[in-house]
Residue, then its C-alpha position, 0 to 999 in steps of 0.5 A: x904418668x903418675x904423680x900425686x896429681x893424678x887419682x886413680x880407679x882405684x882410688x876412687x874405688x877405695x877412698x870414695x865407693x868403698x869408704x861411704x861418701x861416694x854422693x851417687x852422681x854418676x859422672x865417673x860412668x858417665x866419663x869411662x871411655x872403655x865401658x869398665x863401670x856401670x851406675x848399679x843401686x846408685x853406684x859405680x860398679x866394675x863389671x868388664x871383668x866379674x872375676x877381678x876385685x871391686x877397685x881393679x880396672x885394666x886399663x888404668x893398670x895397664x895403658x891408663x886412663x883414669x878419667x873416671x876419678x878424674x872427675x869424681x867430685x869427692x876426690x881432691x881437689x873439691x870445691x875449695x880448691x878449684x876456685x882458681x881455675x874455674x875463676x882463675x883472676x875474675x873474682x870480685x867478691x868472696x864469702x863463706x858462700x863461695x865466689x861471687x858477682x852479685x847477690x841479691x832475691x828475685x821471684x817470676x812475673x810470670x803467674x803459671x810458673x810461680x804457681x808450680x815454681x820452688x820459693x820463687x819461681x826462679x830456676x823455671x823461669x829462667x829456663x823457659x826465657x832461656x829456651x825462648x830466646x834461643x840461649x840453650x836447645x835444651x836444659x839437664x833437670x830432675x822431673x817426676x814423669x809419667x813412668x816415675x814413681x810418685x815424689x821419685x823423680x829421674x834425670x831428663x833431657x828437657x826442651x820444651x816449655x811444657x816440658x821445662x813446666x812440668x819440671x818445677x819443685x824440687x823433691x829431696x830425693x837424690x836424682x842422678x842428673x850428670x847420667x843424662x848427659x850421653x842423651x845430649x851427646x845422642x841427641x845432638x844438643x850443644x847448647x844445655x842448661x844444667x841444673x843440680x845440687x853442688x855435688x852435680x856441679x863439681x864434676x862438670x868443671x871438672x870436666x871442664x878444667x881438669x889438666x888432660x896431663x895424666x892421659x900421656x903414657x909412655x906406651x899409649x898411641x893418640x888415638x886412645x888418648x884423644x878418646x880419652x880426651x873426649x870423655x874428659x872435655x866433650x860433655x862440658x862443652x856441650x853446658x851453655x851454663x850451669x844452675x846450681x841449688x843450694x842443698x844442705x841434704x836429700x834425703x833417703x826415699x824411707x823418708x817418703x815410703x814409710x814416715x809420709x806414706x804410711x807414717x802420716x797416711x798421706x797417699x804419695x799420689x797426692x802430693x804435689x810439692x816439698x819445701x824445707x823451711x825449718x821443717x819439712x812442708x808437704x804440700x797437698x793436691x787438696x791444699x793442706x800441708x802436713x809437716x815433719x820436724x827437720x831435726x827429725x827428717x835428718x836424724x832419721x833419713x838424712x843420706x849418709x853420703x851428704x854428710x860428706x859434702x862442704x859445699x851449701x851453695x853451689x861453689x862451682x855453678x854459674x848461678x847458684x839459687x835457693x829459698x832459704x830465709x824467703x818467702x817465695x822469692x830466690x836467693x840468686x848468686x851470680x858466680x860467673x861472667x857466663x853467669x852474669x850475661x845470661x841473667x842481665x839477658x833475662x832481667x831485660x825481659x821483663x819476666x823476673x822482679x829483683x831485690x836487693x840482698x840489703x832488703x833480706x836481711x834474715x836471708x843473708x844471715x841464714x845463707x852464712x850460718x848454713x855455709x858456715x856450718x856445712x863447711x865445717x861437718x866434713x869429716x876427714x877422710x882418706x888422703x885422695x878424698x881432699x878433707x885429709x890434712x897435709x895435702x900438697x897443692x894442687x897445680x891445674x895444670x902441669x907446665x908443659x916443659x914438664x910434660x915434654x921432658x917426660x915423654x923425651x925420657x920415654x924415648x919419643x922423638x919431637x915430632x911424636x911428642x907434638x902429636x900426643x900433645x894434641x891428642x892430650x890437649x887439644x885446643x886447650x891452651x898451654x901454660x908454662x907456669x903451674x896454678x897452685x890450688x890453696x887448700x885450708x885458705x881462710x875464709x876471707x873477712x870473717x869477722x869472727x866472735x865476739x867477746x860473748x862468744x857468739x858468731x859475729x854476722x856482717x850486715x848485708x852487702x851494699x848494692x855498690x859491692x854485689x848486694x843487688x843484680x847486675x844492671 
């Protein structure tokens, strides 16, 4: 069924791999029921058929299907016109940084992590309680292993500690995490940590929330549209909560090979970490820390896809964490309940020290600047990628009466509506009334600028309004 809900193959195709801000996460491969694409030099490639042009998938043209733009995070509705259903209600606070609980900074207890840990030691040590304490069975990370190159890391599937150790710091490469998520399903895991930057965070609620509606076709039997459904809904489910990094840019591996390597002369083997604080940090097995000026890191090897990305802060995650304007220590955002019950958990054992937002003043006031700003870089784009102007809102779901008319025009009789429904939807619930998406919203309490012409920033948020940890 197709409508302006509904973005196709070759949409995706044309409007995302074709025009340049296709940001190589690899959910759409991931997803395809049928086996039409494959993730070739970081991108989605038709293969099933080598004499068929680049956007041609015979099945979206033929039965349907479309799981694969369905999920893709740079076709609209993105992340700003998601926050209803991911939210829907439940959302006490907003900002330039998204959808919040609680905001505040926290840093490990725990000594052999923060001595390996990014800023403060935080994302680790959450995973390793969570993983002692039986909240997940494994955890989604990026990692440089033993058959990696050094400073390339790759996606894993991670569950044990000293595999979750082992997997501290982060590298300012682009890792593709969502393309592990088949391994989960293999390995039967149903309980799984994601970690990623923002872009890795928005297909999998996509997953999440996306309405199966534009699965139904007039000729299409419940078998396929229930494997389709699969595809759709089954990684998702097997996410017991969703880490999200604050991330303004990765940047292209020349920036390790030739300004580091050969520019700088220093050995890749002999690297240990990365940090960006106003400039790129190098840290070295032998305890010094070259640095590279960040205008320089991004001018000369900033990935051209982020330029595409809004999202600084993780929008769409459970909890959002980065180091930004701290010295180790964490800024943590807390999105969701799901967010919140985990961290109250973890709170309790002992394992993490908290500070209020009120107390880091220079971190609240660069966390606005780099949100304000990343939301205002997007350039526009095709009508599908969601940055174009005009578009029509998004509905999360279709009412169902809508959907039934359809399949009565078609000529189904009652009771094999009824089964198309399932195979569609499910145990999804049905909603008879549309939820709109508002895309362009203004931000909420912006407090503009002033008289100088200079930004205003608010102070930072009161522990009674979400400026410190849920207690």
């Amino acid at each position: 069924m197709k409508s302006i809900f509904h973005n196709s193959f070759k949409d995706m195709m044309n409007d995302v791999v074709d025009y340049g801000s296709c940001c190589e996460c690899g959910a759409c491969v991931v997803a395809c029921p049928h086996n039409v694409i494959e993730y070739i030099d970081g991108k989605p490639k038709q293969t099933a058929k080598s004499s068929a042009p680049f956007d041609f998938c015979g099945v979206s043209e033929g039965a349907g299907c479309d799981v694969c733009a369905t999920v893709c995070p740079r076709l609209w509705p993105r992340e700003e016109h998601l926050k209803d259903a991911v939210f829907e209600e439940d959302r006490p606070f907003e900002d330039i940084f998204g959808v919040f609980r609680n905001i505040f900074v926290a840093r490990t207890k725990k000594p052999e992590i923060a001595k390996v840990g990014q800023d403060g030691g935080v994302v680790t040590g959450l995973l390793a309680w969570a993983l002692d304490a039986k909240q997940i069975d494994g955890a989604i990370v990026s990692t440089v292993g033993e058959n990696d190159k050094p400073c390339f890391p790759s996606p894993k599937v991670v569950t044990t500690q000293e595999e979750i150790k082992n997997s501290a710091g982060s590298w300012y490469t682009y890792c593709a995490n969502e393309t592990v998520l088949p391994e989960v399903v293999e390995r039967d895991l149903n309980s799984v940590a994601f970690v990623g930057v923002p872009c890795q965070i928005t297909p999998l609620r996509k997953m999440e929330h996306m309405d199966p509606s534009f699965l139904l076709g007039a000729k299409k039997k419940p078998k396929i549209i229930g494997r389709q459904r699969e595809f759709l809904r089954g990684f998702s489910k097997r996410i017991s909560f969703s880490v999200g990094l604050f991330c303004t840019e990765v940047f292209r591996p020349e920036l390790m090979t030739e300004r580091i390597e050969k520019g700088l002369g220093i050995p890749l083997t002999e690297v240990t970490k990365f940090n960006v604080k106003g400039e790129v940090l190098i840290y070295k097995k032998d305890g010094d820390i070259a640095k590279i000026p960040l205008k320089e890191a991004m001018d000369d090897y900033q990935r051209p896809e982020c330029a595409h990305c809004g999202d600084f802060s993780a929008e769409m995650a459970d909890i959002a964490c980065g180091g930004v304007g701290t010295e180790q220590a964490t800024i943590v955002v807390i999105r969701t309940k799901r967010g919140e019950e985990i961290w109250k958990e973890y709170e309790k054992s002992g394992e993490v020290e908290v500070e209020s937002i009120s107390d880091n003043k220079r971190a609240w006031n660069i966390l606005l600047r780099l949100a304000r700003r990343q939301r205002g870089r997007v350039p526009l784009g095709p009508e599908r990628s969601g940055t174009a102007a005009g578009l029509e809102q998004y509905n999360k779901r279709k009412a169902p009466g809508d959907i039934r008319s359809f399949l009565s025009d078609v000529g189904k009789d009652p009771e094999a509506i009824d089964e198309l429904m399932q195979a569609a939807y499910g145990d999804d619930k049905e909603l008879g009334e549309a939820v709109r998406f508002m895309a362009g919203q203004a931000i909420p309490d912006d407090p503009g600028i002033n008289e100088e012409g200079k930004r205003k920033l608010p102070p930072p948020l009161g522990a009674e309004i979400g400026g410190d940890s849920p207690k």
